[in-house]
Structure formats: structure tokens, C-alpha cells
C-alpha positions as CSV (number, residue, x, y, z in Angstrom):
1,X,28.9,112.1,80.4
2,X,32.3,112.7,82.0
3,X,32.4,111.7,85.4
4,X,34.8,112.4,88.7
5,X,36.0,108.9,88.2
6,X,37.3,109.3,84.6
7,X,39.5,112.5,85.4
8,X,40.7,111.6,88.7
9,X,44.2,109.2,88.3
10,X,43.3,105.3,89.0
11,X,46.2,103.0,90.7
12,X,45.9,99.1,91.7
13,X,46.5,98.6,95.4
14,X,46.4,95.2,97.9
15,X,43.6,95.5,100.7
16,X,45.1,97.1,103.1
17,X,47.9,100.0,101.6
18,X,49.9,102.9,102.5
19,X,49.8,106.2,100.2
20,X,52.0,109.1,100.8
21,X,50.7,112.5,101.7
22,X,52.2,115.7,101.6
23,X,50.8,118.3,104.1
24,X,53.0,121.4,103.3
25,X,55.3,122.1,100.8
26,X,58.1,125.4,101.8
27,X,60.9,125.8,99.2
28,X,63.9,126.9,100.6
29,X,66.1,126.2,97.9
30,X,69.0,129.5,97.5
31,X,72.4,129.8,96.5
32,X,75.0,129.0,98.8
33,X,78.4,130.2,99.4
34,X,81.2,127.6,99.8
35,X,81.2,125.8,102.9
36,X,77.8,127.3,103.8
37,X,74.9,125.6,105.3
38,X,72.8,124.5,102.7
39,X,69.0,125.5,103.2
40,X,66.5,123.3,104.3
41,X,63.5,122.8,102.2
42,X,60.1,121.7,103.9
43,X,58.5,119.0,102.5
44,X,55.9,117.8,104.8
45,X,55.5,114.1,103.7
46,X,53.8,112.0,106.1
47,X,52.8,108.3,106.0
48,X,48.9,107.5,105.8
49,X,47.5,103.9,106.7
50,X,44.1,103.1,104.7
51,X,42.3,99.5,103.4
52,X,39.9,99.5,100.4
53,X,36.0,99.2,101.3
54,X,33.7,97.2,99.5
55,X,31.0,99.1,97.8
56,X,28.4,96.7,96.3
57,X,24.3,96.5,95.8
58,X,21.8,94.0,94.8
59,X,18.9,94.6,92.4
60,X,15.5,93.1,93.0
61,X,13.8,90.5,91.6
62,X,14.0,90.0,88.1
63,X,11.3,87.5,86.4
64,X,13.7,85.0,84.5
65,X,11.2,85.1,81.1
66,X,11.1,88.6,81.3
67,X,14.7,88.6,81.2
68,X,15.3,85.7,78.2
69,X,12.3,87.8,76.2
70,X,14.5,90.8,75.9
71,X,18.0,90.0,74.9
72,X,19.0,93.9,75.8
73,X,17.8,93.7,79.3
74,X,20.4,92.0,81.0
75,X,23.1,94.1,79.9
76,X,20.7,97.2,80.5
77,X,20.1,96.5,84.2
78,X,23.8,95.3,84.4
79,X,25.0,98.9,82.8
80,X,22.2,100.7,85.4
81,X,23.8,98.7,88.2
82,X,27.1,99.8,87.4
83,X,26.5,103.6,87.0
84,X,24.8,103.3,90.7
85,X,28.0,101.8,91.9
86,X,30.0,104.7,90.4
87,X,27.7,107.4,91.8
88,X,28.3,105.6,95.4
89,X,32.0,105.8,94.9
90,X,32.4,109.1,93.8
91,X,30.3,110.3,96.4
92,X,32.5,108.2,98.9
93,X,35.6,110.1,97.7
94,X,34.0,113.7,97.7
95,X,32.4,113.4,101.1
96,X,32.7,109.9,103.2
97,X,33.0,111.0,106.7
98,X,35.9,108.2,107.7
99,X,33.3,106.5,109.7
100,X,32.8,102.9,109.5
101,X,33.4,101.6,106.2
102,X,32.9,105.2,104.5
103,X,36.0,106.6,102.9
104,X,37.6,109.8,104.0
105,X,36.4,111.9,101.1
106,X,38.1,115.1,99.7
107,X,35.8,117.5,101.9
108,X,36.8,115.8,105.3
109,X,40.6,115.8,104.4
110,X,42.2,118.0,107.0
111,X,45.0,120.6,105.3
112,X,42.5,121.4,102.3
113,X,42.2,125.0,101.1
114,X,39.2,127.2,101.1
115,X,38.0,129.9,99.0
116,X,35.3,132.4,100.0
117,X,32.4,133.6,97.4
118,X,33.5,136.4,96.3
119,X,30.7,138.6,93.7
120,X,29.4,134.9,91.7
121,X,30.8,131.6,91.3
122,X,32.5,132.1,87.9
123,X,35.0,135.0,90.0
124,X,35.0,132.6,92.9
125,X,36.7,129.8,90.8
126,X,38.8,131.7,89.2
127,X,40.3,132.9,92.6
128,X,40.5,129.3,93.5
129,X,42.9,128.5,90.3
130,X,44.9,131.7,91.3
131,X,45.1,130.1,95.0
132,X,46.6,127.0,93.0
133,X,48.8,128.7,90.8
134,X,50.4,130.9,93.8
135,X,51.6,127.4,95.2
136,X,52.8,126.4,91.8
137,X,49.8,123.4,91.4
138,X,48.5,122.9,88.2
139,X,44.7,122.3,88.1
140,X,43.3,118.8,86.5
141,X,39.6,119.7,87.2
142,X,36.6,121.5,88.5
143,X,33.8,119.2,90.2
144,X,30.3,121.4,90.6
145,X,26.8,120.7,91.1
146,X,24.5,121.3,88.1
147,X,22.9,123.7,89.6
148,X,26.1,125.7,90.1
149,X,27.4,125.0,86.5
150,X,23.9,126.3,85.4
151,X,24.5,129.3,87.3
152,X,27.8,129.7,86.0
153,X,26.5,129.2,82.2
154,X,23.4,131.6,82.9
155,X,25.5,134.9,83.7
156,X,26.0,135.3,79.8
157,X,22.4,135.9,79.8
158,X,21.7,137.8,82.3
159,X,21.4,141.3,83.0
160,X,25.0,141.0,84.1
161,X,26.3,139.6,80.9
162,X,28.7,142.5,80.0
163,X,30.8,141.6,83.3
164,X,31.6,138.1,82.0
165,X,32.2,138.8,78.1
166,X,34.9,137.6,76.9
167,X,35.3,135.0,79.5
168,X,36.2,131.2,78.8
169,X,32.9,129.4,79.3
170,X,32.5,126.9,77.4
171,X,29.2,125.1,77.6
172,X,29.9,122.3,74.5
173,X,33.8,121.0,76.0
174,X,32.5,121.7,79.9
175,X,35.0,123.9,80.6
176,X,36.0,126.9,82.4
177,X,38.9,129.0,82.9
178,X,40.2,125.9,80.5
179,X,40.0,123.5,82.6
180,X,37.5,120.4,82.6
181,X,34.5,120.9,84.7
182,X,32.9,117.7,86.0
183,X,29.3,117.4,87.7
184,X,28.4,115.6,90.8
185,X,25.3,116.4,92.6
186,X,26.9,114.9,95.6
187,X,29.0,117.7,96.3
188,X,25.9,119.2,98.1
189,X,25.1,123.6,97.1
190,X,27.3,125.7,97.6
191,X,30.2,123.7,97.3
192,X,32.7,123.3,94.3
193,X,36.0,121.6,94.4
194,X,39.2,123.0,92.5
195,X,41.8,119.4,91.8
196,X,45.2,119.9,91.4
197,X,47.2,117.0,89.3
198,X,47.7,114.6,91.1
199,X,46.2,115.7,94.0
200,X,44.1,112.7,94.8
201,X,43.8,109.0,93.8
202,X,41.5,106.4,93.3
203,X,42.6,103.1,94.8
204,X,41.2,99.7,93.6
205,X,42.1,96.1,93.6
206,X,41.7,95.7,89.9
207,X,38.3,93.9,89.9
208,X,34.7,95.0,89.4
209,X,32.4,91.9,89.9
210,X,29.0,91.6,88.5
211,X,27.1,88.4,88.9
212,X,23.6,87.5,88.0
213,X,22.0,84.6,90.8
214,X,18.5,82.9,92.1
215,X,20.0,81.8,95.4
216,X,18.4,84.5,97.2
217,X,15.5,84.1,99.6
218,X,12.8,82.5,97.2
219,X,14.0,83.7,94.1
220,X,14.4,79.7,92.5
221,X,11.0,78.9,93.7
222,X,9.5,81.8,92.1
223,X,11.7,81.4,89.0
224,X,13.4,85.0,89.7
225,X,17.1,86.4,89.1
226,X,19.2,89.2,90.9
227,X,22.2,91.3,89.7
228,X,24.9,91.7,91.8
229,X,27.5,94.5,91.2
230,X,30.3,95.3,93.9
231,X,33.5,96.4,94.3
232,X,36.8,97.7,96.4
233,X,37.6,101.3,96.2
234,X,39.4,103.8,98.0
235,X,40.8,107.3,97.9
236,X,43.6,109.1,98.9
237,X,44.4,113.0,99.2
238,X,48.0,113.0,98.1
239,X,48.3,117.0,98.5
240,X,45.4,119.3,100.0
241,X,47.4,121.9,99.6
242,X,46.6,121.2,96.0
243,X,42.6,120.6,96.5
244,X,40.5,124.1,96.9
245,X,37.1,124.1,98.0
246,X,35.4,126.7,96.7
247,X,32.2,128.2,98.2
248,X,29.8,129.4,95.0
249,X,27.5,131.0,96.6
250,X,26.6,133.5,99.3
């Protein structure tokens, strides 16, 4: 399944980076006579200091024969480890409050749009793309719960079917309005997310380190084996002018 991570753009950074963010975005741009003052357009770039976080877990204990008897196990607990350290960042760039060592996700961004329900969450995203295209942003995604996107799918069945012929649904691709929708129940209800391109970035240092060990507590003593998965991830919100959040329900 297609997740935030694989439509969101990727970029190698050092620990501790700066990422440039624009806040507004006014286009003054006219003709001018000769000698006249040329207009100035409004840009709103500022500077933004951030540092990667680690995000890592541990498995428990994993009986060394158990492990050597099936030959698929390894990588299955290694590929299960890895998914739960993919859920944790996505999560992290949706909604990490800033505090600590959580990111500051997408939701708690300041200069982010909103969009207000409006009749069902099929009209309400549509209005969000409209609130992108009026600022000349092209949109790269939809993120929604499944719940919403079940919602969404379930109007063409409904009693209410004849307000949505004809509109682009479509369940097999995932995509709506044609554009790719991607689930992520972190997102919490309510709550979808319109991305413009290029709006945000994932930042990373290039590695993803899984290691397997018995030098934990008395793991060598009782002849048992971890997994260790981790990582160093960040985000940044290059233009929340360019990132709706949508409300999708009442």
C-alpha cells in the first residue's frame, strides 16, 4: 500500500540543517513605463532552523532456535519492524507537536490553510483543490483516514448517489479529483490534508539501521535475540500556503 512517505519528496540532510520556508507569496509583477518604479513582489521567504530526531524501537525477545528453524522469520520481523518505524514517522510529520524530540508536523505548522465541511467530504476536498488552485499550487496528494476514504467511496451507494455521478472516484488507482489519495489513520477523524508539490519534505541522513543483538539484559544467558530498527528523520513545511487542511466532517 502506498504510504505518506512514498509520495512526499525525500532530500539527504546533516544533523542539524536549515530549510527555506515561504510564508506568503503576493505577485506584483505589471508592466512598467520607462523610468518607472518597478513593482515589488512579496515573497515571504524566511529561514527555519531544525536537527533530525532519531526515531528507533526494539523488539522483544526472540528465542535464537526459533529464529534458525524458520529461515523467513528474520526478515519477517525485520520487515514488521520497519513498517512500525515508518508509521512513527509519518505520524511525526502529520502531527508532532514540536515538543521534545517530536517533529513539528504538518497540522502544527503555523500559516496552513483551512477548509470548512461543507455538504460531505468528497465537496469539501474538492473546495480544498479549488483553495489551491486560486493560489496557483498544484496538488501532489490527498492524506485521509480510512474511515473518511470509506465515506467518500460509500456516497455512490447511497441514497445520495445521483449527487456524485459522474464524479472521479476512483476506488482501484486511490484517487480523487485525480489526484493520489494516501491513508493514514494518524491523521485523527475529521481531518484530511490537501499537499501541494513541493510543499513539504522529508529530511534524513541517508541511513536506516537495523541490527539484530543478545547484549541486552539477559538475552545471552537465555540464548535470546532482539531486532533493532532506528533512524533520523525530519520534516519541513516548505509552503503552508500550499498545505490545506480539510475538515470532512460536520
Amino acid at each position: 500500500m502506498v504510504s505518506l512517505l512514498d509520495v512526499l519528496p525525500a532530500r539527504i540532510v546533516p544533523p542539524s540543517y536549515t530549510f527555506i520556508r515561504q510564508s506568503t507569496r503576493t505577485n506584483n509583477a505589471a508592466p512598467v513605463a520607462v523610468a518607472g518604479t518597478k513593482p515589488t513582489t512579496v515573497l515571504g521567504i524566511t529561514s527555519v532552523e531544525n536537527r533530525l530526531r532519531v526515531v528507533a524501537h526494539v523488539s522483544e525477545q526472540l528465542d535464537h532456535y526459533m529464529l534458525s528453524d524458520a529461515p523467513n522469520l528474520e526478515k519477517f520481523v525485520s520487515d514488521e519492524m520497519l513498517y512500525g518505524l515508518r508509521k512513527a514517522v509519518e505520524t511525526e510529520v502529520i502531527s508532532g507537536d514540536g515538543t521534545g524530540e517530536h517533529f513539528t508536523g504538518i497540522l502544527n505548522t503555523s500559516g496552513v490553510v483551512t477548509q470548512a465541511f461543507a455538504t460531505n467530504a468528497l465537496t469539501s476536498i474538492r473546495k480544498a483543490l479549488t483553495a489551491l488552485s486560486v493560489s496557483d499550487y498544484a496538488p501532489a496528494a490527498i492524506v485521509l483516514s480510512a474511515g473518511d476514504w470509506e465515506a467518500i467511496e460509500l456516497l455512490a451507494v447511497t441514497s445520495g448517489a445521483t449527487d456524485v455521478q459522474g464524479a472521479p472516484i476512483d476506488p482501484t488507482a486511490r484517487r480523487l479529483w485525480g489526484v493520489p489519495v494516501v491513508l493514514n489513520q494518524g491523521l485523527g477523524a475529521k481531518t484530511g490534508l490537501v499537499l501541494g508539490e513541493g510543499s513539504v519534505t522529508i529530511d534524513h541522513d541517508g541511513e536506516l539501521d537495523t541490527r539484530w543483538s543478545e547484549n541486552v539484559g539477559t538475552d545471552f544467558t537465555s540464548n535470546s535475540l532482539r531486532c533493532r530498527v532506528e533512524g533520523r528523520f525530519g520534516v519541513s513545511v516548505n509552503q503552508p500556503g500550499a498545505v490545506v487542511k480539510v475538515a470532512t466532517a460536520a
